[in-house]
C-alpha positions as CSV (number, residue, x, y, z in Angstrom):
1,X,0.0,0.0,0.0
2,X,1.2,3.0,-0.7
3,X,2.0,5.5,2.6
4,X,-0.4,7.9,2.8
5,X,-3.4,7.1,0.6
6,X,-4.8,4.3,2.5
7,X,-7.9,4.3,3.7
8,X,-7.2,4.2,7.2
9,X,-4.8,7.2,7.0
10,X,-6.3,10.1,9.5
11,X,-5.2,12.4,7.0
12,X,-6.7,11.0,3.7
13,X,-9.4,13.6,3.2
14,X,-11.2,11.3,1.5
15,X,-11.3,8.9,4.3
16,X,-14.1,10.2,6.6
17,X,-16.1,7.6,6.6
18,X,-13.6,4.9,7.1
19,X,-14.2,2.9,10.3
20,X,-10.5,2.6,10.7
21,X,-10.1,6.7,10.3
22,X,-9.0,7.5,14.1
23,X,-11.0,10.8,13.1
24,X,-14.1,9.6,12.4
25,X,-16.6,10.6,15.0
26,X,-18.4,7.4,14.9
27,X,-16.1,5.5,16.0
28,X,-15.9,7.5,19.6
29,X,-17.2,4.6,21.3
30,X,-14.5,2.1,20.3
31,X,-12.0,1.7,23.2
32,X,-9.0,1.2,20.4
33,X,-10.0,4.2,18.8
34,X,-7.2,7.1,19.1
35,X,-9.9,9.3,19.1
36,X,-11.4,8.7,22.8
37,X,-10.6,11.9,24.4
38,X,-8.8,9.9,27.5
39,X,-6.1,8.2,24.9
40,X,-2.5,9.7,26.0
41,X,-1.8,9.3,21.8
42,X,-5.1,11.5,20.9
43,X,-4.6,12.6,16.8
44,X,-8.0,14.7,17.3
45,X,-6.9,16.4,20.6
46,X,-7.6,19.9,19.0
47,X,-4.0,21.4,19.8
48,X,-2.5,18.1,17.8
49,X,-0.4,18.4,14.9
50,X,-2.0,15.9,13.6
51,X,-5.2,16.6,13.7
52,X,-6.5,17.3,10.3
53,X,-8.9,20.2,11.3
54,X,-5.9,22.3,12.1
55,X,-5.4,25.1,10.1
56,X,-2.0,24.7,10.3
57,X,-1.6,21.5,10.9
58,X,1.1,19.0,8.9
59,X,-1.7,16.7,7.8
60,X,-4.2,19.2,6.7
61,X,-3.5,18.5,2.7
62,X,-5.2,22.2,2.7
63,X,-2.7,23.7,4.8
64,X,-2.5,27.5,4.7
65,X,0.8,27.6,6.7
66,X,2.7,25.6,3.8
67,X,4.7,24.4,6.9
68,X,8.0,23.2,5.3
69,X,8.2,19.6,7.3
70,X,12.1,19.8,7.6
71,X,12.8,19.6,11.0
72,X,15.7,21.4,11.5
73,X,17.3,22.4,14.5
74,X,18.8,25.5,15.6
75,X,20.6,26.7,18.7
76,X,19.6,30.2,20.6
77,X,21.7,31.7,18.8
78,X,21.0,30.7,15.3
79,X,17.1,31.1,15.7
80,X,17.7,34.3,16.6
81,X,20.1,35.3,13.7
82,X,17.6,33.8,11.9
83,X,14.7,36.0,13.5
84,X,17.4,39.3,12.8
85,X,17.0,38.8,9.3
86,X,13.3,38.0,8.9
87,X,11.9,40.5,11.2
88,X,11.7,43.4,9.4
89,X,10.4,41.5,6.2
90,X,7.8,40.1,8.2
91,X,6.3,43.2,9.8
92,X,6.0,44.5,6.1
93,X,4.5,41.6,5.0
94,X,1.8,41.8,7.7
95,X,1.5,45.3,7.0
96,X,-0.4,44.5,3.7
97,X,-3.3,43.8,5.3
98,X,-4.5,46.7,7.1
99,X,-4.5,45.2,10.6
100,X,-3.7,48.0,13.1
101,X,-1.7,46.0,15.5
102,X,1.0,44.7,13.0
103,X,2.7,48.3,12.6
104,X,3.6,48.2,16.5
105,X,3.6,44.6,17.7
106,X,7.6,44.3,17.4
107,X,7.9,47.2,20.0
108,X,6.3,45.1,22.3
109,X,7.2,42.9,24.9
110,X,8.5,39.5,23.7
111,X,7.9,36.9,26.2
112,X,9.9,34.1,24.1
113,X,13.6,34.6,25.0
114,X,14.2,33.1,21.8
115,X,12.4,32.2,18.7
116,X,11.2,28.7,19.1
117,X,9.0,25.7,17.9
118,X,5.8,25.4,17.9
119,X,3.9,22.2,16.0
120,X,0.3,23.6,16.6
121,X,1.2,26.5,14.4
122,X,2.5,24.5,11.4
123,X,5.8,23.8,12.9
124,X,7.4,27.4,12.5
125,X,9.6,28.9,14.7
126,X,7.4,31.7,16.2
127,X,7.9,34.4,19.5
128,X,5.3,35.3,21.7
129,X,4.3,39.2,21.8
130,X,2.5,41.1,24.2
131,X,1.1,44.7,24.1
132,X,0.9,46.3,27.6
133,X,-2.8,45.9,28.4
134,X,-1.5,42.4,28.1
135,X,1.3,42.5,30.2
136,X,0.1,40.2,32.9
137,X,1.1,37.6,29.9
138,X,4.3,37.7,31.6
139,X,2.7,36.2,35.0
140,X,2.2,33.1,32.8
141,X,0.1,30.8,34.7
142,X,-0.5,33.2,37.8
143,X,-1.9,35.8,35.2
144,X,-5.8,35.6,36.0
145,X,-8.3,36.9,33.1
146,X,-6.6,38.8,30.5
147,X,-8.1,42.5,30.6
148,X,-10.4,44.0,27.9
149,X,-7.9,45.0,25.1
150,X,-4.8,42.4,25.5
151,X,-3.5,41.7,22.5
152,X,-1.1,38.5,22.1
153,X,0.8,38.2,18.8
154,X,3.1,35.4,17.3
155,X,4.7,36.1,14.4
156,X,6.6,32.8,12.6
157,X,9.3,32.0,10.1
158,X,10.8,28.4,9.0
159,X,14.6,27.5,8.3
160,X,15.2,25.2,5.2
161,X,18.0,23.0,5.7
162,X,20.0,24.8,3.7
163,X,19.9,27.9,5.9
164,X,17.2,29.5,4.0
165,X,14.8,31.3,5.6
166,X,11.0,31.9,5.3
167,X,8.1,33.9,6.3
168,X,5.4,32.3,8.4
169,X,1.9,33.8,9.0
170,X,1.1,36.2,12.0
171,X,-1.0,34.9,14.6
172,X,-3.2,37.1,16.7
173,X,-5.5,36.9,19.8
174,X,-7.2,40.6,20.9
175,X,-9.7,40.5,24.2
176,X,-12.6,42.0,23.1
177,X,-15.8,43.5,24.9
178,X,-17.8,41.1,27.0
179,X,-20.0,39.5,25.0
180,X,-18.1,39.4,21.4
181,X,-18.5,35.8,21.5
182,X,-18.7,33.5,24.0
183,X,-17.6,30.6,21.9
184,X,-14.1,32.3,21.6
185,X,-14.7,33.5,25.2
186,X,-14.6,37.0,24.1
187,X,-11.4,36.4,22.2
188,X,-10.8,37.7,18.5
189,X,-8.3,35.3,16.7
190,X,-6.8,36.7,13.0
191,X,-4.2,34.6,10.8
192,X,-2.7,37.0,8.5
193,X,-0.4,35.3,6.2
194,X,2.8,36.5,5.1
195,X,1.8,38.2,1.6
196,X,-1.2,40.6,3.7
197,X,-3.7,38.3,2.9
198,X,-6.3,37.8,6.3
199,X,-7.2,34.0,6.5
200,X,-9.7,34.8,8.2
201,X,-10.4,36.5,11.8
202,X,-13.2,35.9,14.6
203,X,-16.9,37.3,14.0
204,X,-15.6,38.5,10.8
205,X,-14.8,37.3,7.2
206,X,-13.7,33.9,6.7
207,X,-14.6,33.5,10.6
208,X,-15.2,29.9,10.3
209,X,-11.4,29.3,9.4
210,X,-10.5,30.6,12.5
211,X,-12.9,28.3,14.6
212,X,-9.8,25.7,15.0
213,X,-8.3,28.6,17.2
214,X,-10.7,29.3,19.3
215,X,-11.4,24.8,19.8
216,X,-7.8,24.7,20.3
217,X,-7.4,26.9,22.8
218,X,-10.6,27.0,24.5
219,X,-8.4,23.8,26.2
220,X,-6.8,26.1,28.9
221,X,-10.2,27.6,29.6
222,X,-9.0,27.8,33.1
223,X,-5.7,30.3,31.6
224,X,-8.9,32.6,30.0
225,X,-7.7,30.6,26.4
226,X,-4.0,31.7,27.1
227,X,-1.5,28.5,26.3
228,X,2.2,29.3,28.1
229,X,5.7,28.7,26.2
230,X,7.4,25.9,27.8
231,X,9.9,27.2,30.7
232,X,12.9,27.2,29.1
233,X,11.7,30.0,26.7
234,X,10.3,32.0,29.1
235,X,11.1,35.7,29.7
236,X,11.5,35.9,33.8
């Protein structure tokens, strides 16, 4: 058979009604299935990789991150040379679409110490912004709810294995007014990708691309939607 057209590959759009798709929603009640949400190996946990429903997600064959899939490996030191010569090509990118936030978020606090991997946002090497309505970001799990106008950005690039390097879309959460949406609990999520272009954003065009976001992080209810970068990248 050949790897990654069978019919009981997760990620074989055409396999959602397989019984042996680990995805397919029917199959919840089988205690093999992957899919039961107590399974440690979970492909449909929405923060997965894996999961086919995530926008950015490696086995989405409709990807919109265009995640490169070469793991490559970089010291401090080189993800951040490699984040000198992106930045200012990635703020202009951004730029093309209109959003207010993108012509300040890079004179904002950066909570990531250094650029670093993230698989639940295709795999790029992001950062972790914050603007100062958002500052108790930086309390990290001691934060409480994030204040009416917080606004989180993660800008991304990848690294070829030949050094090259490339742009990565812009992901953005803003707190918005009580009652904005209480699926998203009150958050507005945007993906800008690197050419301008606004995937789409929260309660506005294309909202319904943005709905992984707000499933994915509506995990850390408990952190007001607010996922923390692992220790060792953490701005003290």
């Amino acid at each position: 058979m050949v790897p990654g057209v069978g019919a009981c590959n997760p990620c074989n759009p055409c396999a959602a009604a397989s019984p042996c798709n680990p995805c397919n929603p029917c199959a919840a009640a089988n205690p093999c299935n992957p899919c039961n949400p107590c399974a440690a190996a979970n492909p449909c946990n929405p923060c997965a990789a894996a999961n086919p429903c995530n926008p950015c997600g490696a086995c989405n064959p409709c990807n919109p991150c265009a995640a490169g899939g070469d793991d490559v490996e970089l010291s401090g030191a080189q993800a951040k040379a490699a984040y000198a010569c992106i930045r200012a090509s990635l703020k202009s990118g951004y730029a093309k679409s209109g959003n207010q936030w993108v012509k300040s978020y890079q004179s904002w606090t950066n909570y990531a110490t250094q650029p670093y991997i993230s698989d639940t946002h295709g795999g790029r090497f992001v950062n972790n912004y914050a603007n100062a309505r958002g500052s108790n970001y930086g309390l990290y799990e001691n934060a409480g709810p994030a204040p009416e106008g917080t606004v989180l950005a993660k800008d991304s690039f990848s690294v070829k294995p030949n050094g090259k390097v490339g742009a990565g879309p812009m992901f953005l959460m803003e707190k918005m007014a009580a009652g904005f949406s209480s699926d998203s609990q009150d958050w507005r999520y945007t993906l800008i990708m690197p050419n301008g272009q606004v995937f789409g954003t929260t309660g506005g065009k294309n909202s319904d691309k943005v709905g992984f976001c707000a499933e994915c992080h509506a995990v850390v209810e408990d952190q007001d939607s607010r996922f923390y970068l692992d220790e060792a990248y953490r701005r003290k």
